[in-house]
N, C-alpha and C positions, 0 to 999 in steps of 0.2 A: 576513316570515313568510308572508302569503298570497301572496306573489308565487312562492314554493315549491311551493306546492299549486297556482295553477295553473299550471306548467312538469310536475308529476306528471300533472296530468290530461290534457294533452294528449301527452305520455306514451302514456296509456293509453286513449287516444280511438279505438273501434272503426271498422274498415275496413270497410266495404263489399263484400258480392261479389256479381256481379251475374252473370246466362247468357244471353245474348241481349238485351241491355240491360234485362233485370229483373233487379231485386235480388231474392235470395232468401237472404239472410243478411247476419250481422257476423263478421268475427274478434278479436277480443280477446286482447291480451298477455297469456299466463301464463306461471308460472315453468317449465311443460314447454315451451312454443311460443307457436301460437295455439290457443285454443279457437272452434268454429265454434257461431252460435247462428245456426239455422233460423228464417226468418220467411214461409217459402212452403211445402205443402205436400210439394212434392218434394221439396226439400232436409230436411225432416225423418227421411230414413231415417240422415244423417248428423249430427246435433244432437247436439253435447255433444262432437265427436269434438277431438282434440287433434291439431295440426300443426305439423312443424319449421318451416315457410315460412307465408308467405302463399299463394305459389303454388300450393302443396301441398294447400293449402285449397282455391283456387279449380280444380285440377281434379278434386276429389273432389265440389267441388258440382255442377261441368259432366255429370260421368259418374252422379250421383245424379241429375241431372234428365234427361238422356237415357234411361236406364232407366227413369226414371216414366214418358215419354214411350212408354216400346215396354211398358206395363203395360196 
């Protein structure tokens, strides 16, 4: 039974996205995609945002930190 629970939790163990070798968030498995959670100030204009990909994430965060960048 708990050898169940953890095959689910790694499952659902958040990825990392990093922009220039900083991390500036997790994406998380949801039932729509990923959900991105901001843990760097640039990446908060995108917090909470939902994505088909991982990938999809990671250039949303890329192009949310370079626009912080030209702020």
């Amino acid at each position: 039974m708990q050898e169940r629970s953890l095959d689910r939790a790694k499952a659902h163990k958040p990825i990392v996205i990093e922009v220039g070798g900083e991390p500036q968030g997790v994406v998380v498995a949801s039932a729509e995609g990923f959900r991105f959670l901001a843990v760097k100030l640039p990446a908060f204009a995108i917090d909470g945002q939902q994505f088909e990909t991982v990938e999809k994430a990671h250039f949303a965060v890329s192009q949310a930190v370079r626009n912080g960048d030209e702020a």
